[in-house]
Structure formats: C-alpha cells, structure tokens
N, C-alpha and C positions, 0 to 999 in steps of 0.2 A: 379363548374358548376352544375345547378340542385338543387343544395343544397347536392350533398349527401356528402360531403365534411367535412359536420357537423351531418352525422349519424355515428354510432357506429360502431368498425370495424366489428363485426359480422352480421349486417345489408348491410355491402358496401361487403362484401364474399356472403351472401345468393342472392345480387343482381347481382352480376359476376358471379354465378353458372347458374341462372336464365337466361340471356345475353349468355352465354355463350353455353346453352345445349340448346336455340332454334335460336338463330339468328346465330350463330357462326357453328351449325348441320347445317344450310342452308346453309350456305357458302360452308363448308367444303365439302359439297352434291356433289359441281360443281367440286371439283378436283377429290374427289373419284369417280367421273361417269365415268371421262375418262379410270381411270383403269380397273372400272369393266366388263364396254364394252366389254373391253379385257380378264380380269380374266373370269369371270360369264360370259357374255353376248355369248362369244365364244367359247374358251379355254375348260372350262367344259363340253361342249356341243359336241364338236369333240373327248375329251380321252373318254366321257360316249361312242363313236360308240365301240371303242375296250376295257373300263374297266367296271369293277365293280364299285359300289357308294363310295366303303370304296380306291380302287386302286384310283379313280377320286377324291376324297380329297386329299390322301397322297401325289400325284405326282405334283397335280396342286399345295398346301400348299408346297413343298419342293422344285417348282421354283418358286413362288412368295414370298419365304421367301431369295431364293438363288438370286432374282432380286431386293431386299431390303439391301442385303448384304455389296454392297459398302458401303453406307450410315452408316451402324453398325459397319463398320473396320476404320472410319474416325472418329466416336464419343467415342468407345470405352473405358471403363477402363478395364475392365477383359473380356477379348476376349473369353475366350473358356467358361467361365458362359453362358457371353451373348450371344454368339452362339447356347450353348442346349438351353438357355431360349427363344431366339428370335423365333428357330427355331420350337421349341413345341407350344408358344404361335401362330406363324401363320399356323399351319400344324394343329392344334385345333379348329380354326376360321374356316380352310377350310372345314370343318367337319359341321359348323352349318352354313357356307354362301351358302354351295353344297345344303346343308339341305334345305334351305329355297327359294335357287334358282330354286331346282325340283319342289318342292312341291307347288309354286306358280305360277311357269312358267313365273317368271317376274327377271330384276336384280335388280329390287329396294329393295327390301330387304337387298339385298346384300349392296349395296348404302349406304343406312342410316345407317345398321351396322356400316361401315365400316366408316364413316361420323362420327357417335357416338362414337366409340370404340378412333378414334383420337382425335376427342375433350376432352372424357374425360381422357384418358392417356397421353394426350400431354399438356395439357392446365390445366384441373379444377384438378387432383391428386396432378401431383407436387406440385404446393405450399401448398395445404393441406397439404401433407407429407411427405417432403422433410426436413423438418425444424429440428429433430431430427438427432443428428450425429450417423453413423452406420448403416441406414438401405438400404442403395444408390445397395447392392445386393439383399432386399427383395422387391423391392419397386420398383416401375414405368414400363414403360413398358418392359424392357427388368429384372424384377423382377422375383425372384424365385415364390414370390406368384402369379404373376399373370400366370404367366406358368402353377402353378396348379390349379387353378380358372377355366384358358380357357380349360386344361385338361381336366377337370371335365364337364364342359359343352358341349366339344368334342365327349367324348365317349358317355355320354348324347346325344348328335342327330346322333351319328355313329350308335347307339342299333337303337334308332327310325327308321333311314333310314332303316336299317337291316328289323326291324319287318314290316313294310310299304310297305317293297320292293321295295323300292323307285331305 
C-alpha cells in the first residue's frame, strides 16, 4: 500500500517514528486529557491549598502511580523491580508535570507530556529495543534506566520549582 512495501527497512522504522510521534501524540492527547483533568487540572491544585510544591508532587505521583498499580500486577515479571521502578518513574513525572502545570497555569502541558511519554515508551522504544535478549529489566517503561533518566529530570524541575518558588 503507498509503495512503502518496497522501501528499505530503515526507511519503513524512520516513517513509523514519524506516524507515530505526531499523528499517534494526537490521539493519545484524547485519552490522556481525561486523566489529567483529574491529575493536573484538580488534584494538584486542591493538595497545593495545604502542601508544599515538592509535598504536591510526591503525594499526587505516589497515588497516581498507586492508581496505575492494577495494571502493573496483571503484566508483571518482577514485581518488586517494577514496583521501585514504576513507582520512581511516575513520582519523577510528577515533579516536572507539577512543574509545568504551575508555571503555565494550563494542563496541557501536562497533556502532551503525558501523550508523549506513552507514545514513546509504549509504542516507538520497544521494538527499537526489545530485540536483544537480557535487557527486558533495564529497558521499557518499567526499566531501571528509565527510572533514572526520569530521576534525573525530576530532581531537575524539583531544584527549579524550589529556586522559582513555585
């Protein structure tokens, strides 16, 4: 169909990333708006009346990671990995989605992240790198690396919000 049938495989990959990180982010837009309404839109904006920026990540990221939960005990292979890992990776998120939610006064931010973040660790990584045997603990989303990736960008907008006073 198209032709692309008869292009090269690393041609038919750059056109699925392509497909994928704008038409595929639009979609996914629509599911994640529903939650954030809820996450960002609300949620954040009721614990900010009694916490602090750094309380209002931590608490709001360890029940929206604790409301993800089901879903992570029904796919699981190593449970108490993917439990620290799950639970760092979205308690790290909440860190730069709080971030971006303050500082813009809007939840799209949040949105598209969150639109983004799933497309590309659910859809365009695995098959990049899934294909090598062994790395199924460092690798995807409940991966050790990206644990500390989001880590890293966590404490990253938790300093920020700090120095902002956000």
């Amino acid at each position: 169909m198209f032709g692309i049938g008869t292009l090269d495989p690393t041609a038919i990959t750059i056109i699925a990333i392509i497909l994928l990180g704008t038409i595929e982010v639009i979609r996914a837009s629509a599911t994640t708006l529903g939650e954030e309404i809820g996450w960002r839109g609300f949620f954040i904006y009721e614990l900010r009346k009694v916490l602090s920026f750094t309380g209002v990540s931590i608490f709001s990221g360890f029940i929206w990671a604790a409301w993800h939960w089901p879903l992570l005990v029904y796919y699981s292979n190593n449970m108490l990995l993917e439990f620290i890992t799950f639970f760092t990776v979205i308690i790290s998120m909440s860190f730069i989605m709080s971030y971006y939610t303050f500082k813009s006064k809007s939840l799209w931010p949040a949105v598209i992240f969150h639109a983004v973040s799933n497309v590309y660790i659910q859809k365009i990584l695995p098959p990049l790198t899934m294909k090598t045997e062994g790395p199924e603990h460092w690798l995807g989303e409940n991966g050790i690396m990206f644990a500390i990736v989001t880590s890293v960008f966590g404490i990253y907008f938790w300093r920020k919000a700090i120095k902002e006073k956000l």
